[in-house]
Backbone as a printed PyTorch tensor [residue, N CA C, xyz], in Angstrom:
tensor([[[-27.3570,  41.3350,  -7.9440],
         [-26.3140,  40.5420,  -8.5770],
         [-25.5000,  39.8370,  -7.4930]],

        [[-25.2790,  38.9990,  -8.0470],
         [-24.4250,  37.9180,  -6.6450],
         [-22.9490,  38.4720,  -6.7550]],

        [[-22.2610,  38.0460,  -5.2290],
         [-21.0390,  38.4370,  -5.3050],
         [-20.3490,  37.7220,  -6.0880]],

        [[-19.0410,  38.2040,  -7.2500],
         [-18.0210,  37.0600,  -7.7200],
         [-16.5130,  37.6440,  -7.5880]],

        [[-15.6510,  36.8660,  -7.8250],
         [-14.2880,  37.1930,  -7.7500],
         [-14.2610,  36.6540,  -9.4090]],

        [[-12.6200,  37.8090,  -9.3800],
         [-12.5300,  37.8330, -10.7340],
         [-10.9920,  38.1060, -10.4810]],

        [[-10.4700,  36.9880, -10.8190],
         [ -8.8490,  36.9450, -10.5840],
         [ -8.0790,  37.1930, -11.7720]],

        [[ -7.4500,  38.0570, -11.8410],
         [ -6.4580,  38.5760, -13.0240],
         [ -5.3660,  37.7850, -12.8290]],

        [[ -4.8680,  37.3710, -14.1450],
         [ -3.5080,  36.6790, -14.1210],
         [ -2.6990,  37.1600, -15.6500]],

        [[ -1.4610,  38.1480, -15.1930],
         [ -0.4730,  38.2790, -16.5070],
         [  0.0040,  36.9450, -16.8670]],

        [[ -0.5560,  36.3530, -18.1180],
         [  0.6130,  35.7660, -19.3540],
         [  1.4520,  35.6330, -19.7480]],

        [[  2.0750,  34.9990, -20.4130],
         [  3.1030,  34.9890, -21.4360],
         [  2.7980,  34.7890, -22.9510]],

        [[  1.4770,  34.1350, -22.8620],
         [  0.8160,  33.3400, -23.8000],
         [ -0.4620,  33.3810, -23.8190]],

        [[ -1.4230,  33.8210, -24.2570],
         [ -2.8380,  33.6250, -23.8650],
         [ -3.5520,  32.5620, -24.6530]],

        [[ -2.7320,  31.9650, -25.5890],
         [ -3.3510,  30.7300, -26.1640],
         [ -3.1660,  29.5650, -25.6400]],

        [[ -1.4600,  29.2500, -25.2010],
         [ -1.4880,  28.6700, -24.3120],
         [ -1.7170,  28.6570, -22.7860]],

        [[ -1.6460,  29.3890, -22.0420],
         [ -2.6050,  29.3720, -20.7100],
         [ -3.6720,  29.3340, -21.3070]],

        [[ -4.6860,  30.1100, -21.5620],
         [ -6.0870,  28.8280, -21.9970],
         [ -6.0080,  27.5390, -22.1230]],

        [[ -5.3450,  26.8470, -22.8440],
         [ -5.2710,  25.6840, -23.3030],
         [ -4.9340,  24.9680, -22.0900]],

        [[ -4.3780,  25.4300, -21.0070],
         [ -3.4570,  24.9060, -19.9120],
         [ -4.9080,  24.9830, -19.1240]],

        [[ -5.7360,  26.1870, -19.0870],
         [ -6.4900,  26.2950, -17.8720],
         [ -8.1190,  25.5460, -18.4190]],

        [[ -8.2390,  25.0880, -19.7910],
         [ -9.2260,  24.3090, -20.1610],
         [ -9.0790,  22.7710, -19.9320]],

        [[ -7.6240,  22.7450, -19.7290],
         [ -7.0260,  21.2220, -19.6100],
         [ -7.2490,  20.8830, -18.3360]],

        [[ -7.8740,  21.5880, -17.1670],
         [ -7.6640,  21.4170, -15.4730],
         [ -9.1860,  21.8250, -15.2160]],

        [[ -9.7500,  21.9250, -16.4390],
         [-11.7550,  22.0010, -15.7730],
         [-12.0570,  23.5160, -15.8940]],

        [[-11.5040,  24.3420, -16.6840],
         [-12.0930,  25.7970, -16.5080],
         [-12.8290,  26.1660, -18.0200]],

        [[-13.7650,  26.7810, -18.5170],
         [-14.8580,  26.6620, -19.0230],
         [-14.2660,  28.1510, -20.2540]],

        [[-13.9750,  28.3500, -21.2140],
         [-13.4670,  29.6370, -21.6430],
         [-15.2220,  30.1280, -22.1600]],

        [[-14.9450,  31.6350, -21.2780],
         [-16.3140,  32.5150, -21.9010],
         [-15.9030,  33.3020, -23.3330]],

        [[-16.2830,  33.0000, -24.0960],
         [-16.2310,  34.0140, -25.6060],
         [-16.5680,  35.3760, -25.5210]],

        [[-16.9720,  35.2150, -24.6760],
         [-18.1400,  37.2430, -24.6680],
         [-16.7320,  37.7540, -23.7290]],

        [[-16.0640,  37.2600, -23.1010],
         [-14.4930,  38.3570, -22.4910],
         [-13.6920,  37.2900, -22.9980]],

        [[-13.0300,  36.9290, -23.6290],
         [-11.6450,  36.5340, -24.2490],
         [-11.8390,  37.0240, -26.1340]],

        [[ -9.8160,  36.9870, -26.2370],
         [ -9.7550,  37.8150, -27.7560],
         [ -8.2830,  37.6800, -27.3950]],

        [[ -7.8770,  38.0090, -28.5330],
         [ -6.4390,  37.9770, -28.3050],
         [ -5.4810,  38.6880, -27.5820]],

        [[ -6.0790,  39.6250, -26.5970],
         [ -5.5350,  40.4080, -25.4440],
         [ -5.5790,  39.2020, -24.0920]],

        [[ -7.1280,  38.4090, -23.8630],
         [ -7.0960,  37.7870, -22.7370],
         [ -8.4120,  36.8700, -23.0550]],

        [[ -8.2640,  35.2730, -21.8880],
         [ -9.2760,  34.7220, -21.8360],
         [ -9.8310,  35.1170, -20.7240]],

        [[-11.1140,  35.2770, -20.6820],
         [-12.4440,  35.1060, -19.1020],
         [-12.4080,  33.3300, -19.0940]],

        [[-11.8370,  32.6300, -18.6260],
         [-11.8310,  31.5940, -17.8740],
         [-13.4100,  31.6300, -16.7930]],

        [[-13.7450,  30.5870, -16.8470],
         [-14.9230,  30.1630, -15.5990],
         [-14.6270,  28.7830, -15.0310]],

        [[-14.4920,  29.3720, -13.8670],
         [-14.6950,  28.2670, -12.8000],
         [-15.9130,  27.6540, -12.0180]],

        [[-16.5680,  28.5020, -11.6380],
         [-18.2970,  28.0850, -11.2040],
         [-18.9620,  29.9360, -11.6680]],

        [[-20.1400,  29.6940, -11.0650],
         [-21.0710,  30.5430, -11.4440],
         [-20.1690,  32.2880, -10.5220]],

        [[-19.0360,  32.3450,  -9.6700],
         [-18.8340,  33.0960,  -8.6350],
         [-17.3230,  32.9930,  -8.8560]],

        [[-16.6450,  32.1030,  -9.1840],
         [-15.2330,  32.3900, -10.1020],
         [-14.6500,  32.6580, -11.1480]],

        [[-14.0580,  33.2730, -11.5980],
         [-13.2460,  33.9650, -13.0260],
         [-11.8250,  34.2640, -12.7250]],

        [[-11.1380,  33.4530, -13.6920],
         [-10.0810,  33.7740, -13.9320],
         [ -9.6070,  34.5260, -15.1010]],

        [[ -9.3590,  35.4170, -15.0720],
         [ -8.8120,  36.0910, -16.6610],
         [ -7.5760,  36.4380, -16.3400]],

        [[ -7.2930,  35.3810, -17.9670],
         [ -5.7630,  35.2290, -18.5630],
         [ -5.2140,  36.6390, -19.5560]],

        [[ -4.5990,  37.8690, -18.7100],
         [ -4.2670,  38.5640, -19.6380],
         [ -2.9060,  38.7000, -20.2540]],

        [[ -2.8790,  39.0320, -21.8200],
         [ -1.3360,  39.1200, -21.6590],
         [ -0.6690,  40.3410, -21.1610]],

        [[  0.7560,  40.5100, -21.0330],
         [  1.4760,  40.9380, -20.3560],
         [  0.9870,  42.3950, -20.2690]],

        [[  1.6310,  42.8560, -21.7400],
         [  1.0030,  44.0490, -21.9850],
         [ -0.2820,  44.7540, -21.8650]],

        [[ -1.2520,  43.6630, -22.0080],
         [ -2.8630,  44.4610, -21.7170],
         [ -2.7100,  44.4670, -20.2210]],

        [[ -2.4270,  43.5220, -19.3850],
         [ -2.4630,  43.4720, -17.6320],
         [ -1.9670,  44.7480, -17.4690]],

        [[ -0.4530,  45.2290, -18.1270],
         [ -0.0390,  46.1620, -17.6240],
         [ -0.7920,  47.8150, -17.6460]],

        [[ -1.6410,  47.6420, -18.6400],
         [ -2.4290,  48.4010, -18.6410],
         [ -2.9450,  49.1780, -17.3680]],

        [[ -4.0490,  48.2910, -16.5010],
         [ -3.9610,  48.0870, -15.3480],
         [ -3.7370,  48.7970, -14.3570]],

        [[ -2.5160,  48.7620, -13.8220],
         [ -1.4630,  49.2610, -13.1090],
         [ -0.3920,  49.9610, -13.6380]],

        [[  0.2760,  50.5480, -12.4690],
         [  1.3020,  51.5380, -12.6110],
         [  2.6650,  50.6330, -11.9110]],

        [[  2.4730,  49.6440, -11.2200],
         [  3.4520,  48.6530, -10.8840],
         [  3.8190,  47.9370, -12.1450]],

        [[  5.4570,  47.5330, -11.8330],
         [  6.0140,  46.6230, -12.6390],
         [  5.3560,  45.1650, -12.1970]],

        [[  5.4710,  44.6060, -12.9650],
         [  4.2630,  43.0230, -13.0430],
         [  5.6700,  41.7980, -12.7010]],

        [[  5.4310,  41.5590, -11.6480],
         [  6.4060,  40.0780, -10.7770],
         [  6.2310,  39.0030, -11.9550]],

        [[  7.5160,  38.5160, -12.0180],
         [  7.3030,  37.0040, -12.7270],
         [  7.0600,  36.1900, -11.7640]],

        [[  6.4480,  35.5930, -11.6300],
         [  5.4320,  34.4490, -10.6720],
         [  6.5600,  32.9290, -10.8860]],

        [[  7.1550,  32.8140, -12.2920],
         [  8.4070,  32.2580, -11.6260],
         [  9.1950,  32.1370, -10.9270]],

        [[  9.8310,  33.6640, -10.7040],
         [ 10.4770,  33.8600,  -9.3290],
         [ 10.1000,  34.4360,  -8.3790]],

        [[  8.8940,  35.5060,  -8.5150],
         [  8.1810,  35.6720,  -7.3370],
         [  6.7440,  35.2220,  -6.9180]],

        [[  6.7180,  35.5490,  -5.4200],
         [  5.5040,  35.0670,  -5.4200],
         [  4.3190,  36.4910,  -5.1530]],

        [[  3.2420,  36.1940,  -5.9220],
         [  2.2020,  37.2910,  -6.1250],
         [  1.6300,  37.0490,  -4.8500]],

        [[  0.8920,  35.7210,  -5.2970],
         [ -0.5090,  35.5760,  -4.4790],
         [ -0.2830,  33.6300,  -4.7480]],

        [[ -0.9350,  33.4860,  -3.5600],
         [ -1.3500,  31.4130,  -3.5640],
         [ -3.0720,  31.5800,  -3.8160]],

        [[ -3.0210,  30.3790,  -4.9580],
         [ -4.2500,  30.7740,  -5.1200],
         [ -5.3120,  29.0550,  -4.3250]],

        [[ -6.1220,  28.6960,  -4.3960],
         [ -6.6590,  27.9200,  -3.8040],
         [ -7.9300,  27.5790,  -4.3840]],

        [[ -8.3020,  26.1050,  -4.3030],
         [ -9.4180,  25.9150,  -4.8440],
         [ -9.9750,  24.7300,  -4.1530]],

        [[-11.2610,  25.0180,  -3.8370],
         [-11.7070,  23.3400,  -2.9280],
         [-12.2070,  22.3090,  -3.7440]],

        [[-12.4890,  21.4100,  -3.2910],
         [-12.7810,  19.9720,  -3.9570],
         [-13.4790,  19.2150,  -2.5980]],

        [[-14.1990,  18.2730,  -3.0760],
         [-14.8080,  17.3070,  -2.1830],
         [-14.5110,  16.5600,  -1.8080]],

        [[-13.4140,  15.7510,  -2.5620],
         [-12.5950,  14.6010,  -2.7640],
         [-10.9120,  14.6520,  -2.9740]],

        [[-10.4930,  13.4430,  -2.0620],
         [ -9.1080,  13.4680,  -2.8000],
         [ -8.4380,  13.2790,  -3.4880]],

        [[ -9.6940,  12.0820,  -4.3900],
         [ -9.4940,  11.7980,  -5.9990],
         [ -9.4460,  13.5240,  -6.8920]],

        [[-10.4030,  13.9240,  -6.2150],
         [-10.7510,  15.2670,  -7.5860],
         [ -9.5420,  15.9440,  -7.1240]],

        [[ -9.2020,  16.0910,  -5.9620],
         [ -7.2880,  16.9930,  -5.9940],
         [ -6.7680,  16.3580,  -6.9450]],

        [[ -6.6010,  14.9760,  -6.5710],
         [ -5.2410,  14.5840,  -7.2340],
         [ -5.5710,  14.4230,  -8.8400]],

        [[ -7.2600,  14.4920,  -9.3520],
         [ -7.1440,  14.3690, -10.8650],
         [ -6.8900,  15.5520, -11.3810]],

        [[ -7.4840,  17.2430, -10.6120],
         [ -6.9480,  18.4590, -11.0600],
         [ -5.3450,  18.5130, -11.4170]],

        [[ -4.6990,  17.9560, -10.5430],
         [ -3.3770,  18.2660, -10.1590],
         [ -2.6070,  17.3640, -11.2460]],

        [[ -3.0440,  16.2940, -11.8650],
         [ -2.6890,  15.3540, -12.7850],
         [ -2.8960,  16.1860, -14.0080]],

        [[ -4.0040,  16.2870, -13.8370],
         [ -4.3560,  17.3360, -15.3980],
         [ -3.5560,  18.4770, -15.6580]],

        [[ -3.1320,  18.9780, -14.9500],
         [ -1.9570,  20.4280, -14.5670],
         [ -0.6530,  19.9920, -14.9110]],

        [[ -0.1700,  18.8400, -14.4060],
         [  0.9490,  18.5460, -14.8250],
         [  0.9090,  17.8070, -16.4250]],

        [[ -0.0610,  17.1100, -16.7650],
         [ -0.3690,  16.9020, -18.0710],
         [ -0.1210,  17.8690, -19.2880]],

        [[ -0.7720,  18.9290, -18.7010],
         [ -1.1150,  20.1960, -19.4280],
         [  0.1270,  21.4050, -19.3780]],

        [[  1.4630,  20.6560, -18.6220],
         [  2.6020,  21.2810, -18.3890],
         [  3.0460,  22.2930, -17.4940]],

        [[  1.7590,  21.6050, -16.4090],
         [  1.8450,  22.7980, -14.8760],
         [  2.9290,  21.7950, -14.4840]],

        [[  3.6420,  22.1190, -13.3790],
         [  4.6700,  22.0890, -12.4500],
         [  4.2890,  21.7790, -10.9720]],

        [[  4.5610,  20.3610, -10.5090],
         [  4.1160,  20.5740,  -8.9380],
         [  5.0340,  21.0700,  -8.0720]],

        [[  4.5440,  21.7140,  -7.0860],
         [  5.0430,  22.1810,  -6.4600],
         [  5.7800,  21.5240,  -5.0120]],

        [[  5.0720,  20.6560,  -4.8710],
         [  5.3460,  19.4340,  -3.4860],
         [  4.6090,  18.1960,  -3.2290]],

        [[  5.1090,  17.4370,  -2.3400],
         [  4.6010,  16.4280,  -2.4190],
         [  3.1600,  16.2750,  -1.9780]],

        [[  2.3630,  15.8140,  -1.5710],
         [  0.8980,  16.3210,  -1.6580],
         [  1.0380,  15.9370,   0.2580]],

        [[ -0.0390,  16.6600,   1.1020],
         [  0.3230,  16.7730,   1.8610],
         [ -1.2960,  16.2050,   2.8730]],

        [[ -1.0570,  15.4420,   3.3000],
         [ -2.1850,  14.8640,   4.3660],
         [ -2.4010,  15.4500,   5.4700]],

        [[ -3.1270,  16.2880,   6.0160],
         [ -3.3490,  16.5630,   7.4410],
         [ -4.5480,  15.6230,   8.7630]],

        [[ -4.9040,  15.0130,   8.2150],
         [ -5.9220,  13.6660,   8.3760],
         [ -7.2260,  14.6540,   7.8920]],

        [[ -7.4130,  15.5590,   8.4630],
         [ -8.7950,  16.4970,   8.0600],
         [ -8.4240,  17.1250,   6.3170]],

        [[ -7.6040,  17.2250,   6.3820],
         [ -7.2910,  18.4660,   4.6560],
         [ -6.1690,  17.5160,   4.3690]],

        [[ -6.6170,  17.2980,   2.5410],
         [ -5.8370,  17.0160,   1.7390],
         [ -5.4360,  17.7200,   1.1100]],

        [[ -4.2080,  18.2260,   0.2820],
         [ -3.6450,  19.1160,  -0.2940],
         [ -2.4720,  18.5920,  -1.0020]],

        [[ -2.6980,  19.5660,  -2.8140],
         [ -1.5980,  19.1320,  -3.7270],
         [ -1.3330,  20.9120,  -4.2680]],

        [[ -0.2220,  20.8550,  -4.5060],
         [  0.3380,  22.0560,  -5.0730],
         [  0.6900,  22.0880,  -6.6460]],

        [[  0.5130,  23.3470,  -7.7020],
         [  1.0050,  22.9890,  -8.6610],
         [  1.0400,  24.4730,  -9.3070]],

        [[  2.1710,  24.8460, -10.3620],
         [  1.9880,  25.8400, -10.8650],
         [  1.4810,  25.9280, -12.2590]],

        [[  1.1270,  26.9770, -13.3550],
         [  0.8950,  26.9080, -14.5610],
         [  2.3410,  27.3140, -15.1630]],

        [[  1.7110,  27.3940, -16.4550],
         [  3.4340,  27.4130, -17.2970],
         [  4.0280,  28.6800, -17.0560]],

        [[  2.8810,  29.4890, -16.8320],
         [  3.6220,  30.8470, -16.3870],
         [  3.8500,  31.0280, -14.3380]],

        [[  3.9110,  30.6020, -14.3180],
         [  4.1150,  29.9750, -12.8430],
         [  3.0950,  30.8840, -11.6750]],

        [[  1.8030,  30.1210, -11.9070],
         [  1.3840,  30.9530, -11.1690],
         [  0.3350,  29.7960,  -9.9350]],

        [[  1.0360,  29.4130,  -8.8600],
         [  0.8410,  28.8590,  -7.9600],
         [ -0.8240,  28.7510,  -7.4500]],

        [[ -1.4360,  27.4020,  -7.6640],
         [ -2.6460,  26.8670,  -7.0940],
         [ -2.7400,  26.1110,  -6.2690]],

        [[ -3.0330,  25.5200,  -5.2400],
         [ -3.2230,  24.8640,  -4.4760],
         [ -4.7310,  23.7920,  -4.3370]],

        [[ -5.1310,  23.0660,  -5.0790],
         [ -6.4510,  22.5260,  -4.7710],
         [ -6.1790,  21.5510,  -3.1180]],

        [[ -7.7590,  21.1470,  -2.8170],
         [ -7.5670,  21.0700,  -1.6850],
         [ -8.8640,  20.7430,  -1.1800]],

        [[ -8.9560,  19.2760,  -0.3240],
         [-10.6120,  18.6840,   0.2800],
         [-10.1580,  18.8070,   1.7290]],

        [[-10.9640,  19.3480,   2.2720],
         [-11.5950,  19.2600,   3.7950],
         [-12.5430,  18.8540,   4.1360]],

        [[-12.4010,  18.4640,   5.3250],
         [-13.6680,  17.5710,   6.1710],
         [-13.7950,  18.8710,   7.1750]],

        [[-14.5080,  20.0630,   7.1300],
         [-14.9300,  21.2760,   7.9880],
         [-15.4660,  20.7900,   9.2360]],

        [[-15.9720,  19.7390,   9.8870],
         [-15.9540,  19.7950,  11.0260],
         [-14.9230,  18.7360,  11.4180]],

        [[-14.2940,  17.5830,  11.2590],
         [-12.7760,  17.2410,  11.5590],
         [-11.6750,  18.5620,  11.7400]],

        [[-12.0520,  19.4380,  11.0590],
         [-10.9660,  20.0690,  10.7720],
         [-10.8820,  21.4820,  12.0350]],

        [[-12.2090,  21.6910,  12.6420],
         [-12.3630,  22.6110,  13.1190],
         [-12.5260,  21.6780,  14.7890]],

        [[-12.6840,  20.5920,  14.6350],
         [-12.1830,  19.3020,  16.0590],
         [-10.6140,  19.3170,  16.1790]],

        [[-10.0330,  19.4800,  15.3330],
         [ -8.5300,  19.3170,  15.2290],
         [ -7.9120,  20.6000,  15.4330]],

        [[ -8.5590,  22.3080,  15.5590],
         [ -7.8730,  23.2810,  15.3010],
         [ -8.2690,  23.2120,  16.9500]],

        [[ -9.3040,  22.7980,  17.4250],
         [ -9.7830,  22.7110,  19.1460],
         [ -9.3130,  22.0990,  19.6310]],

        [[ -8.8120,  21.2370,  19.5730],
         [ -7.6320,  19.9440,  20.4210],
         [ -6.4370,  20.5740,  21.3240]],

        [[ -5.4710,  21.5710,  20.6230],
         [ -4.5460,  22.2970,  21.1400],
         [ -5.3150,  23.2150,  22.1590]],

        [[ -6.1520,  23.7150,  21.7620],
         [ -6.3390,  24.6970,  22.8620],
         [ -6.7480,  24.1040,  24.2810]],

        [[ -6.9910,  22.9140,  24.1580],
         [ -8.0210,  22.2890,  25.1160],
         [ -6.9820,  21.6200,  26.1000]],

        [[ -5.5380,  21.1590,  25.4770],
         [ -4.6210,  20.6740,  26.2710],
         [ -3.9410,  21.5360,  27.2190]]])
């Protein structure tokens, strides 16, 4: 079986975060979502599942951070292009995500920030991997 990640995210809403995370390109699986949580798909090796509060807490023995005011985790996602950042990131705010900053050029990496309604911080993001790894070698070399 291939490796995958499978990212848990507490709710507020599991109808709407779905709706939020179908609106930005994520694929809802029927065989894990119900009215506790969606299995979100991102490619064949990503999953996001939207749980609500109470089933997450299940879980754990920790109290569960509001991602409004705190921060859990930054989450990240690549892209090829800086059109496809900035159309994810359009679709997010469409769909009533929140950006987070102004989008940020490094000449090698493009980068836009944005949260969901339950504020839970993504970052999409295109690199040029060998610009980028010419540019992390430059400093050392001076």
């Amino acid at each position: 079986m291939p490796r995958k990640i499978f990212v848990n995210l507490p709710v507020t809403d599991v109808a709407r975060a779905t709706a939020f995370y179908e609106a930005i390109g994520f694929e809802k699986n029927p065989t894990f979502s119900n009215e506790q949580g969606s299995g979100m798909v991102w490619s064949d090796a990503i999953y996001v599942m939207l749980l609500a509060r109470p089933f997450y807490q299940t879980f754990t023995r920790k109290e569960i951070i509001d991602p409004r005011t705190h921060s859990g985790a930054l989450l990240a996602l690549s892209f090829d292009t800086r059109e496809e950042v900035d159309a994810i990131t359009q679709a997010a705010l469409a769909a009533g995500g929140t950006e987070l900053h102004d989008p940020e050029d490094m000449g090698f990496m493009y980068s836009r920030a944005f949260e969901d309604p339950d504020g839970h911080g993504w970052g999409p993001f295109s690199m040029d991997e060998a610009a980028a790894a010419q540019s992390m070698a430059q400093p050392a070399e001076a």
